[in-house]
C-alpha positions as CSV (number, residue, x, y, z in Angstrom):
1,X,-9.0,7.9,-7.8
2,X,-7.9,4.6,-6.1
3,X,-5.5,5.1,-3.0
4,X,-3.2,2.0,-1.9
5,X,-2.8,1.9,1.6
6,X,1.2,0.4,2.6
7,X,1.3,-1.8,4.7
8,X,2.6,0.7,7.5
9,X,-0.3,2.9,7.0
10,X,-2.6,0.2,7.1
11,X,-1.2,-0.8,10.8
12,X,-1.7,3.2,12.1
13,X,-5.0,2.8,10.8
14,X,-6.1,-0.6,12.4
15,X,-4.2,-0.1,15.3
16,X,-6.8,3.4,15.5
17,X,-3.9,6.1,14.5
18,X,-6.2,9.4,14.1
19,X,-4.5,10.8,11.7
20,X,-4.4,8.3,9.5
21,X,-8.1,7.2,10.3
22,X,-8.9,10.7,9.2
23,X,-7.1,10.8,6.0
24,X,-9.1,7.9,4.9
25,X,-12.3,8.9,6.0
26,X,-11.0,12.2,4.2
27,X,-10.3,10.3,1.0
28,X,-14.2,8.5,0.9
29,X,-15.2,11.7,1.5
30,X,-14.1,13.0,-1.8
31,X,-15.2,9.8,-3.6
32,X,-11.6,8.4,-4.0
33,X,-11.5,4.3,-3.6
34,X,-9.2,2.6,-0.3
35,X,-7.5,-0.4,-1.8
36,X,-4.6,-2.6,-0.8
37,X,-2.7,-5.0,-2.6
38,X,-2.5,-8.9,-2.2
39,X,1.3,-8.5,-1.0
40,X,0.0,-6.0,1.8
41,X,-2.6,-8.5,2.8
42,X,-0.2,-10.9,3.2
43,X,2.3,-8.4,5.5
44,X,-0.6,-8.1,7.7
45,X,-1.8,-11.5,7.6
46,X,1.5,-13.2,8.2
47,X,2.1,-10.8,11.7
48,X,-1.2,-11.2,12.8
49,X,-0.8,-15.3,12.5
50,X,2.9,-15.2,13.9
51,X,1.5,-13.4,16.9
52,X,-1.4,-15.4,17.5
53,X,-4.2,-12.8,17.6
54,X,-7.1,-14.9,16.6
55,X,-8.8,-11.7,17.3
56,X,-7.3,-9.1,15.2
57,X,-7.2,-11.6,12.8
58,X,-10.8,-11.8,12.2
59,X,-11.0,-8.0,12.7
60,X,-9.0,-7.9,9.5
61,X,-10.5,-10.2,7.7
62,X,-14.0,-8.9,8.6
63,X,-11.8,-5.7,7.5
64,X,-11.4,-7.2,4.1
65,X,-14.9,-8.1,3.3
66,X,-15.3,-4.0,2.5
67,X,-11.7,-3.0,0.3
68,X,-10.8,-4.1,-3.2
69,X,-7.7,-6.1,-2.8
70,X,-5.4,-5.9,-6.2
71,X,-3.5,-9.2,-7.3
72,X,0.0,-9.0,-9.6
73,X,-1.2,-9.6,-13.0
74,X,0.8,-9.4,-16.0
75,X,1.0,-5.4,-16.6
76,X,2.1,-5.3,-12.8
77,X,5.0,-8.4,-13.1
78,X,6.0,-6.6,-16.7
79,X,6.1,-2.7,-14.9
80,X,8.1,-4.8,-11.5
81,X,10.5,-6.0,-14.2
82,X,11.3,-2.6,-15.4
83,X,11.2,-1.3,-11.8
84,X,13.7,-3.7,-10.9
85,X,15.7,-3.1,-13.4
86,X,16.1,0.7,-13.6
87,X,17.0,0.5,-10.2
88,X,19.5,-2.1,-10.0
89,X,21.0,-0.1,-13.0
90,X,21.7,3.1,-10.7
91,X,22.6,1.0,-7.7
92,X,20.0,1.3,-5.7
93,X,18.2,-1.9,-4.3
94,X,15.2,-2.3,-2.5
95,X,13.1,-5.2,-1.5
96,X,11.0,-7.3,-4.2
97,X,8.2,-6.7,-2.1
98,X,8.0,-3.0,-2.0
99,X,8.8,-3.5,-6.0
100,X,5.7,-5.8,-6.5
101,X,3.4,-3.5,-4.2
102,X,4.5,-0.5,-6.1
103,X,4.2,-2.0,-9.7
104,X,1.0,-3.0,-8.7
105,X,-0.3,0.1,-8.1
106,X,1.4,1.7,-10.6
107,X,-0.5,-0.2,-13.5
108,X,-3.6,0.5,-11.7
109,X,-3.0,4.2,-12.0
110,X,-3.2,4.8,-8.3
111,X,-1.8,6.8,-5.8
112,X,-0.1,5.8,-2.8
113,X,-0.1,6.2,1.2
114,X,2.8,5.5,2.6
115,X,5.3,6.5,5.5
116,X,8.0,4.7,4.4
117,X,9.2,7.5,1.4
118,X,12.7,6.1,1.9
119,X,12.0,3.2,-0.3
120,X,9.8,4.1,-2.9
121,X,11.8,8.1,-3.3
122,X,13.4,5.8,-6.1
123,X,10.6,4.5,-8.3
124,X,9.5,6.6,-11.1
125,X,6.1,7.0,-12.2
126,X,4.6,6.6,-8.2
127,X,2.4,8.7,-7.0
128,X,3.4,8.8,-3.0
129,X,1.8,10.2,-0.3
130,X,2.3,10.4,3.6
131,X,-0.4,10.5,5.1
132,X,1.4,10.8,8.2
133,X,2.6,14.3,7.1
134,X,0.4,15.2,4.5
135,X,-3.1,16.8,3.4
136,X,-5.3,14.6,1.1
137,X,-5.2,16.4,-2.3
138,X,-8.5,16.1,-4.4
């Protein structure tokens, strides 16, 4: 199975979080795959360089070199259409980037670590997770 990291359980994981770092050791473990998407990278990438951490910054790019980063391609654009759009139709809005992250890994059939349940509760068809709160399933 392929796991997506969020961006938030990304940061408890660099930033050393044990639980986190032992869900993912956890997932390997059990042969699943740790992936992020390009719009996570960028949520990372875009901190680190505002802040000035030279440092960190190569730590996550040496970080990089080992996980499977997932671009928008057209199943994932198409499936963040229809994400968008089913939500705007029962009112509820949330931002374009947690739509792209989450049609991204929703047409790559993965599931989905997360601690922030309050904006993706709404999406159908994702396959959450907090790994802040939760036990790895196999």
């Amino acid at each position: 199975m392929t796991i997506f990291l969020d961006t938030d359980t990304l940061s408890y994981f660099l930033s050393g979080n044990s639980t986190v770092i032992n869900k993912v050791n956890e997932a390997i473990s059990c042969g699943h795959q740790i992936c992020l998407t390009c719009i996570n990278v960028y949520e990372i990438m875009k901190g680190l360089k505002y802040r000035g951490n030279t440092n960190k910054e190569k730590d996550f790019h040496n970080f990089l070199t080992n996980i499977v980063v997932f671009s928008l391609d057209g199943d994932a654009i198409q499936k963040a259409s229809d994400i968008y759009a089913t939500l705007r139709k029962k009112g509820v809005t949330i931002g374009d980037a947690d739509i792209l992250i989450a049609s991204i890994v929703i047409a790559n059939d993965g599931k989905f670590a997360t601690n922030n349940i309050k904006h993706y509760r709404h999406i159908d068809d994702l396959n959450i997770e907090n790994w802040r709160e939760e036990e790895i399933k196999n």
